[in-house]
N, C-alpha and C positions, 0 to 999 in steps of 0.2 A: 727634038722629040716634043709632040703636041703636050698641053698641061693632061686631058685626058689620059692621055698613053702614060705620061708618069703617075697619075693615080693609079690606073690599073694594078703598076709594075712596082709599087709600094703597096696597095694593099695584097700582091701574091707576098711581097717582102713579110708584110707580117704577117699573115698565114705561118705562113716557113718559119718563121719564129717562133711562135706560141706551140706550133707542132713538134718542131724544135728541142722545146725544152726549156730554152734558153730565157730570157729576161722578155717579158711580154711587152709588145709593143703598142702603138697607139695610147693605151689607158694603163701598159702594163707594168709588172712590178715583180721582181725575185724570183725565183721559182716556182714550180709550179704546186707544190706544195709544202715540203718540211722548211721551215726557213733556219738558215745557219746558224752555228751557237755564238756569232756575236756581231752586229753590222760592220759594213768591210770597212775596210781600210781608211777610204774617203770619204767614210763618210761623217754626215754635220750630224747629228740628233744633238740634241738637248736633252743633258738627264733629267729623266721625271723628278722631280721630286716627293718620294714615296716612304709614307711610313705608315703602320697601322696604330702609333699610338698619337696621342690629341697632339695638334702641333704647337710649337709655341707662338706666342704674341709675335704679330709682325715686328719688326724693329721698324718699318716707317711704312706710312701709308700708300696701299698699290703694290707692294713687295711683298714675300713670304711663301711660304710653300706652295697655297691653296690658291693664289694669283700667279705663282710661277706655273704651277702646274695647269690653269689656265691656257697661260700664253707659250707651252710646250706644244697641248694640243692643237690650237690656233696655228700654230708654226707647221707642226707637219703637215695636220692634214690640210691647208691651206696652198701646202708645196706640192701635195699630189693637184691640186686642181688644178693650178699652174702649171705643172708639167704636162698634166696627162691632156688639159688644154694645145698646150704647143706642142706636144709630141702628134696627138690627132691632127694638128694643122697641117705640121713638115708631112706627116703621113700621105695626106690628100693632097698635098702641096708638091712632092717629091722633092723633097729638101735634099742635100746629101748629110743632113745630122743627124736622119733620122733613126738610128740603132745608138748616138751616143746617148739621145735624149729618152728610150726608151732605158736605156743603163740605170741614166740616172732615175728617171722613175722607180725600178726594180730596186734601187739604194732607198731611197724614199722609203718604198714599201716593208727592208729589212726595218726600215727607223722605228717605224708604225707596229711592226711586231714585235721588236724590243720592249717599246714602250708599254703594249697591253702586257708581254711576260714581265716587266718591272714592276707591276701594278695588279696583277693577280696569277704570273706561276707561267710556269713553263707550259700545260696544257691551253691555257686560254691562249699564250703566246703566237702554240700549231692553227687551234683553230682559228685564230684572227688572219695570221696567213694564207690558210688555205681558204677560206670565205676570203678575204680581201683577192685575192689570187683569180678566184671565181669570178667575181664581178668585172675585173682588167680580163679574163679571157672572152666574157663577153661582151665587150665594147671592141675587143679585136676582131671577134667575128662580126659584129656591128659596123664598126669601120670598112670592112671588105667587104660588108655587102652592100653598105651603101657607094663605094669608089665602084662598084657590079653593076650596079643597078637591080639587084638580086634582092625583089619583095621577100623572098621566100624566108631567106636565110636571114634580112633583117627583124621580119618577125620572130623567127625563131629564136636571136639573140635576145630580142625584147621578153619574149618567156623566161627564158635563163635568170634575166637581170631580174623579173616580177619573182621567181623564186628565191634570189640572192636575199633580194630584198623584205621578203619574209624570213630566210633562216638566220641573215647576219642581224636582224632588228630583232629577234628571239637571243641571240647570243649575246647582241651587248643591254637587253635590260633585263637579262638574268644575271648581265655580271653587276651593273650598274644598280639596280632598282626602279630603275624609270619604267613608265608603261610602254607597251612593246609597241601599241599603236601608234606611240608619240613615234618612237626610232622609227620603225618602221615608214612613218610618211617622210621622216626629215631624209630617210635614205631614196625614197620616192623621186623625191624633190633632187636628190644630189644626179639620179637618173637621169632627170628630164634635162637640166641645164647641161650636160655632158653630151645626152643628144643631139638637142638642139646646138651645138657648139661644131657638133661633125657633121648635124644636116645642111646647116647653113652654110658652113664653110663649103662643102661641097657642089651649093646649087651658086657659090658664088658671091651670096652676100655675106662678104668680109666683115660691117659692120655689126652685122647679126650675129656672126660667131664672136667675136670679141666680147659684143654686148651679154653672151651668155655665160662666157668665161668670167666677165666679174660679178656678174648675178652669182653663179658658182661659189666665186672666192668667198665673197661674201657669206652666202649662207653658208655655206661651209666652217664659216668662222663662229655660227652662233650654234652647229651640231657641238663645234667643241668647243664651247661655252656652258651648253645643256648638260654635256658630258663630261667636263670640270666638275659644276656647281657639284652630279649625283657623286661623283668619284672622293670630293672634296669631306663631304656629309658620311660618308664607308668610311674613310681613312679620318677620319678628327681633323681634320688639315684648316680648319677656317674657314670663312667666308669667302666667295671668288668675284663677290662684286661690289659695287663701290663707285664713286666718281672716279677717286685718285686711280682703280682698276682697270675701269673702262678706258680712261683715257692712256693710260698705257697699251691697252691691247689693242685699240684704233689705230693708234700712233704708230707702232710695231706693226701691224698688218698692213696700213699704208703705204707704209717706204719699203716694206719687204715687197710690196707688189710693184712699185718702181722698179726696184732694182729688176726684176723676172720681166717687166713689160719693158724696162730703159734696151735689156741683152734682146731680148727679140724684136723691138726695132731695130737694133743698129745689124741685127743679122736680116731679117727680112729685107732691110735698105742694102745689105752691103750686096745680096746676089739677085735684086731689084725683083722680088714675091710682089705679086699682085695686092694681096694682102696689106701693105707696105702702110699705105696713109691710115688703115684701119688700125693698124697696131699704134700706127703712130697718135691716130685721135683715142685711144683707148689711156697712153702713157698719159693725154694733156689732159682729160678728165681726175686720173689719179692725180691730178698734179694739182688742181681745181680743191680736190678735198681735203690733200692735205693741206693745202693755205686755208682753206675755210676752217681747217681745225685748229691753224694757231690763229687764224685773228678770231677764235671764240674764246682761246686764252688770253688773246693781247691786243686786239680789238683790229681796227678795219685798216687803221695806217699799215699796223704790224704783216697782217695778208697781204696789203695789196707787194710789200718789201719782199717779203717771200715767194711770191708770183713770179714776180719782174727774176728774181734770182735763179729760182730752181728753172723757170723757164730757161732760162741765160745758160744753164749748165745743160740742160737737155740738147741745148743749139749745138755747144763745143762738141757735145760725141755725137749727132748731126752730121756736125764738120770732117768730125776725126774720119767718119768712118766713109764719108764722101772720099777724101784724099788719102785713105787707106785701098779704098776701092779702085783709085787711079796711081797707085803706087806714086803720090804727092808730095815727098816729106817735108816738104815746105809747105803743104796745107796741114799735113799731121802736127808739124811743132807748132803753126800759129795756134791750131786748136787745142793743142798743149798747155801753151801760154795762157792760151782764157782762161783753162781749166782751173790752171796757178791762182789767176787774178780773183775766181770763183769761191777755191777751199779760204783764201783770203777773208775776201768782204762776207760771205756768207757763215763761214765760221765767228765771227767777228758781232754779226746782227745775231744770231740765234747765242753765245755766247751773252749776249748782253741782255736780253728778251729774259734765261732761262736762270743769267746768275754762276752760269756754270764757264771753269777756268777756257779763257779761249786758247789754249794749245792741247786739250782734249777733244776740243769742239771739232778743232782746225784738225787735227790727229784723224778723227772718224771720218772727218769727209775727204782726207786725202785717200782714205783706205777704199772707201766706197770708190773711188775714181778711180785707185789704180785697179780693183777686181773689176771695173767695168773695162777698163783699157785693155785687160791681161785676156779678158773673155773673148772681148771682139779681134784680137790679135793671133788668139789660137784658132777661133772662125777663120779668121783669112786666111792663116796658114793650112788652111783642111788640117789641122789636131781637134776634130769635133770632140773626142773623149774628152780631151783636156777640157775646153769649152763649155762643157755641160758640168764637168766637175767645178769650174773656174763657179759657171753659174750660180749652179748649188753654193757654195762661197760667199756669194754676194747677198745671193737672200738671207743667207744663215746671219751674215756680220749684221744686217741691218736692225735686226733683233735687237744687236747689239748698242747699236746708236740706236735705236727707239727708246730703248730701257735710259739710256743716258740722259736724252732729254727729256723724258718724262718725268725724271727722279729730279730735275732742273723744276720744270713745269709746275709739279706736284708740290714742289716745296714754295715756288712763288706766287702761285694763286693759294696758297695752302686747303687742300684737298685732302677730303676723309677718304 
């Protein structure tokens, strides 16, 4: 079947979804309106950290509620752009993951409603849903008319989304305080990169969709930032910024974009998407920034150590997923073995860099490796659910080892 003909017959796929009922695809997310009384089963969120009375003193700098609560928001809505990024690719692309990755999307989007009923009630909870809901339904009719060719209907999406983005920019800085104009363009702005991310993909430049996906990620990360700081200053909760802050939530959004960009290389590679080198120059860029951000803690030897390595580990699931793809297992265990030789020496340098015990180190990046192994293995086996769940996983842990070496970091550059 031509690539054409599979767009066509994914964007009727998600029509038939969104019409459905069912978890919205391309941009989409839970149901179509009330969302459930508590996110499922699999799912990662991060509890907010919420209280309405003054919080206390950090116990160390970079930590505490009003920085956790932060790097909460960072997290999720960060994971919808990510998804809703590669879910709109598979879409145009005619993936066969495409209804897992819209799953996990529709998870995502229970997380995000969670978080706003955590933080101000079970009414704000419906509406954030049903406005969040709103906006994933019109990128689904957005998507389908661009895989159409159908001006009509991609305008008319575009109306939808211009009004989203007036009622959802009124609902959160009436919850927040912030001025409405501010929300209101930062959701603007979340519009166009999501666009551009399905126009481009579609007329074919791969590099243009990708490039708009982390333009996305990015600003995405400073809406909740913006909307920390307001939420931090309602709730007493502290300060949300800082060096020792910043550099946590850099660190944490860096490697959690690894992980999301490392799984969709090795899938784009494994059933050989056109897309394939795009996704892959988008991983080595990520990969560029995070070594620029330890040799600004440990200077240009310490980067260039970190280059040569994390590149060296990107090569191994490369490898894995070449000789996964030719049912190799004699190229799967050599690329094993690298793996080994990797959690090793690279646990080993960042351990000594951060001060922090090298069998924690060594611990987190075995983990990282086995959610990437565990992801691209249920890829190959077609268990896409599993995969997208596995995903979701990977980006959530990385959270997890950012906050580890950051609290390394923070305490040896000692940062306010």
């Amino acid at each position: 079947m031509s690539v054409s003909r599979q767009i066509i017959r994914h964007g009727t796929a998600i029509a038939a979804i969104a019409i459905g009922g069912g978890a919205l695809a391309a941009c989409g997310g839970g149901t179509a309106a009330t969302p459930s009384a508590a996110p499922p089963a699999s799912s990662t969120m991060t509890t907010m950290p919420m209280t309405t009375a003054a919080a206390a003193v950090d116990a160390k700098p970079g930590f505490g509620g009003a920085v956790d609560l932060r790097v909460a928001l960072n997290r999720l809505l960060g994971e919808h752009m990510l998804i809703a990024a590669d879910a709109t690719q598979v879409a145009l692309g005619g993936g066969p993951e495409f209804k897992a990755v819209a799953g996990a999307l529709g998870q995502n989007t229970d997380d995000l409603s969670a978080a706003i009923g955590s933080l101000y009630g079970p009414a704000a909870r419906s509406t954030f849903a049903s406005q969040w809901a709103a906006h994933n339904g019109e990128f689904v009719a957005y998507t389908v008319a661009v895989s159409k060719h159908d001006d009509a209907a991609k305008k008319a999406a575009l109306v939808g989304l211009a009004a989203y983005q007036k009622d959802f920019g009124a609902f959160l800085a009436g919850a927040t305080g912030l001025p409405a104009s501010a929300v209101s363009g930062a959701l603007g702005m979340h519009i166009e990169h999501t666009a551009a991310i399905v126009d481009d993909f579609a007329k074919g430049d791969y590099t243009g969709s990708y490039t708009s996906a982390t333009a996305g990620y990015t600003h995405i990360g400073t809406v909740g930032d913006v909307l920390a700081g307001a939420i931090a200053t309602q709730k007493g909760l502290g300060m949300t910024d800082g060096d020792a802050a910043s550099l946590r939530v850099e660190l944490d959004n860096l490697l959690a974009e690894h992980a999301s960009l490392a799984i969709v290389a090795m899938e784009r590679g494994f059933r050989g998407s056109p897309d394939f080198k795009a996704a892959a120059a988008a991983l080595d860029d990520n990969t560029v920034a995070l070594a620029d951000l330890i040799g600004s803690a440990f200077g240009p030897q310490a980067r260039d150590t970190f280059l040569a390595q994390w590149r060296a580990h990107i090569g191994f699931f490369v490898n894995y997923t070449i000789a996964l793809a030719k049912s190799d297992t004699t190229g799967e265990d050599a690329a094993t073995k690298g793996l080994d030789g990797y959690v090793a020496e690279h646990g080993a340098f960042l351990a000594g860099a951060t001060g922090l015990p090298v069998a924690a180190v060594t611990g987190a990046l075995r983990m990282h490796v086995d959610k990437l192994l565990a992801t691209i293995k249920a890829y190959a086996a077609g268990d896409y659910a599993t995969a997208a769940s596995d995903a979701r996983l990977a980006y959530a842990h990385m959270y997890d080892t950012g906050d580890a070496l950051a609290s390394g970091i923070i305490a040896t550059k000692k940062l306010g």
